[in-house]
C-alpha positions as CSV (number, residue, x, y, z in Angstrom):
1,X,89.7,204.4,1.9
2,X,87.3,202.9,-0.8
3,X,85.8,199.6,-0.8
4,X,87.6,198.1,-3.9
5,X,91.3,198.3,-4.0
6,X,92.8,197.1,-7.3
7,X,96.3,196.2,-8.4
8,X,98.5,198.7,-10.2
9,X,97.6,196.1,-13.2
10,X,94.0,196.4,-12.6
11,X,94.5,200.2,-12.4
12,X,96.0,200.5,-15.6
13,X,93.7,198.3,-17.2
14,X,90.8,200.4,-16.1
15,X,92.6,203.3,-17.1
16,X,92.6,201.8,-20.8
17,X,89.4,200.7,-21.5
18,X,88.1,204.2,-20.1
19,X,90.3,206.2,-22.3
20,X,87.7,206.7,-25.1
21,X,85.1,207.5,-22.8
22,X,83.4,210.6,-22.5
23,X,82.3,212.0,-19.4
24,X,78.9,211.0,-18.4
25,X,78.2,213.5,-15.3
26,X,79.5,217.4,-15.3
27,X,79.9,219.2,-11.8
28,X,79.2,222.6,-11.6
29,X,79.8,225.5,-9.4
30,X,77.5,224.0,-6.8
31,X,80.0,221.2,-6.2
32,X,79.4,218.0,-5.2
33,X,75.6,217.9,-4.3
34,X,73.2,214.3,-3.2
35,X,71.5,215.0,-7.0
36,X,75.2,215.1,-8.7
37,X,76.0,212.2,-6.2
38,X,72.3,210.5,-7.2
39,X,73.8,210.4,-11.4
40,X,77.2,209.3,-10.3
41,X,75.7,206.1,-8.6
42,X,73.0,205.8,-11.7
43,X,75.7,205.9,-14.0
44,X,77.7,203.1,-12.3
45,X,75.2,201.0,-12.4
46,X,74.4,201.5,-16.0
47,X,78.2,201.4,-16.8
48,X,80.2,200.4,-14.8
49,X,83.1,202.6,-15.3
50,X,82.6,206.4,-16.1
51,X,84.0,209.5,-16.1
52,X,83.5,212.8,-14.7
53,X,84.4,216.0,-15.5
54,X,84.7,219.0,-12.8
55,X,84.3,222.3,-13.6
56,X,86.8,223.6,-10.8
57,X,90.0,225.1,-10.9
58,X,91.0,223.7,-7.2
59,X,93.0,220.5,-7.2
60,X,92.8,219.8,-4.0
61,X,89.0,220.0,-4.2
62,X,88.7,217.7,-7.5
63,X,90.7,214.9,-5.4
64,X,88.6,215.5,-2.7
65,X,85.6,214.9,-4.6
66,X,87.4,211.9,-5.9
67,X,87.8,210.3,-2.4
68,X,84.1,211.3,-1.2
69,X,82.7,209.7,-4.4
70,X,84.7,206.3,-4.0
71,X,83.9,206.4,-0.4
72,X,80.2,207.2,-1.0
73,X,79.6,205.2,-3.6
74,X,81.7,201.9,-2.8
75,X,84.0,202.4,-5.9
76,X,87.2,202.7,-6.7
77,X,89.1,205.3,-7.8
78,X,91.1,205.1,-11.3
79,X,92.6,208.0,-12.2
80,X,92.1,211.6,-11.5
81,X,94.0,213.5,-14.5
82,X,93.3,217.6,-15.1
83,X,89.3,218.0,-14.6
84,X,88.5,214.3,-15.2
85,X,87.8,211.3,-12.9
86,X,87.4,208.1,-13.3
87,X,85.4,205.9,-11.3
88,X,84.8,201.6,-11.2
89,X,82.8,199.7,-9.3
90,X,81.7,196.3,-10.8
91,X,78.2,195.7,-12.6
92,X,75.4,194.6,-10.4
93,X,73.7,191.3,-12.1
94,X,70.9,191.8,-13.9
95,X,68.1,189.1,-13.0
96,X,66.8,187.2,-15.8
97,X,63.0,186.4,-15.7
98,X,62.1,183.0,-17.4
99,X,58.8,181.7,-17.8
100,X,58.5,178.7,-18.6
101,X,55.5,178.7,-21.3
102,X,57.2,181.9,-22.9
103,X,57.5,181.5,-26.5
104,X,60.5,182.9,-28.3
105,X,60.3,186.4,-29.3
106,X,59.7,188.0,-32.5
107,X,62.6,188.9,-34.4
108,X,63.7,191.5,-37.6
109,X,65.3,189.3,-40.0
110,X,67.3,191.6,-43.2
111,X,66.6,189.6,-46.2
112,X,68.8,190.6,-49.0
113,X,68.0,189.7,-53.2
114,X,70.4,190.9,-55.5
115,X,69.6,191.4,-59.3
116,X,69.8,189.3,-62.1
117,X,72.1,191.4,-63.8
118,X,75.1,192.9,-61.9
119,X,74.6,196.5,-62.3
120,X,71.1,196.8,-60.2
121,X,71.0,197.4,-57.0
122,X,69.9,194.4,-54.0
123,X,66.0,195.0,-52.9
124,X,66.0,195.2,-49.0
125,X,63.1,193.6,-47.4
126,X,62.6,193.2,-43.8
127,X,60.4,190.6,-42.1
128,X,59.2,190.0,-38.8
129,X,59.8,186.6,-38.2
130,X,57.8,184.5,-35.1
131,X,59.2,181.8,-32.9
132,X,57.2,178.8,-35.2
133,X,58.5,180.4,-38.4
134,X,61.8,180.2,-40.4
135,X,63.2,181.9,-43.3
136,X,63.4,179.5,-46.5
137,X,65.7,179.7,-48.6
138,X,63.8,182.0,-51.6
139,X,63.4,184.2,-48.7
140,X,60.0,183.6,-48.3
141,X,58.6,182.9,-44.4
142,X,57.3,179.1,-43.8
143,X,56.4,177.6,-40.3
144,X,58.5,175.1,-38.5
145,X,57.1,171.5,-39.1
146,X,56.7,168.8,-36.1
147,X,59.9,166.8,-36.7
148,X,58.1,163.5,-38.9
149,X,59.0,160.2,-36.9
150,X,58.9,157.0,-39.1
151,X,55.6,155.1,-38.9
152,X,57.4,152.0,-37.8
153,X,58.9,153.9,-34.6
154,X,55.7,154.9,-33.8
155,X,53.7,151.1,-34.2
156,X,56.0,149.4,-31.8
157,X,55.9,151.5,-29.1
């Protein structure tokens, strides 16, 4: 049996949000293989829930691979339906590193002018803005100011 078990809620929810999917790994004639088991696993962990077409006519073999996959790869089985499966297994955590001197990144800010007159079409202009910038409101790019404190605030301390 696989690792997860889920709900017949769980199940159907699962089954939903994977409906548009596509299939992300194909097996071939050589069948279930540790490369073809290698993708599965990638793709689960880029994912989270995937599907995977098999090019065999055997049924029994396609719910096979199903059971191997969800064994091998701790996840859970969602649906096997013709030549697709679909597999869960929840998202490993992606680890956050946070310096602390780290300035904000640079980011593309879309600045749109539309014409004077209403028949000409907007200019686009895109600017790279820094993290001790901001966009005024000409759309023109000016640097943060120190926040002013009042000169009486700053005599009596």
């Amino acid at each position: 049996m696989p690792a997860i078990q889920l709900t017949p809620a769980q199940r159907k929810d699962k089954r939903a949000d994977a409906h548009h999917l596509n299939p992300v790994v194909m097996i071939g004639a050589d069948g279930l293989t540790p490369a073809v088991s290698k993708e599965i696993d990638a793709a689960l962990k880029a994912h989270g829930l995937i599907k995977v077409r098999v090019f065999s006519d055997d049924r029994a073999a396609r719910e096979g691979m199903l059971q191997i996959l969800a064994d091998q790869l701790d996840a859970a089985p969602i649906q096997h339906i013709g030549k697709l499966l679909v597999l869960w297994r929840p998202m490993p955590e992606k680890e956050k590193t946070q310096r602390e001197d780290a300035m904000p990144a640079p980011r593309v800010v879309k600045i749109v002018k539309f014409s004077k007159n209403g028949n000409g079409r907007p200019q686009i202009k895109k600017l790279n803005v820094l993290g001790n910038q901001r966009v005024a409101q000409g759309g023109e790019l000016k640097r943060a100011k120190k926040r002013q404190t009042s000169v009486k605030k700053s005599t009596r301390d």
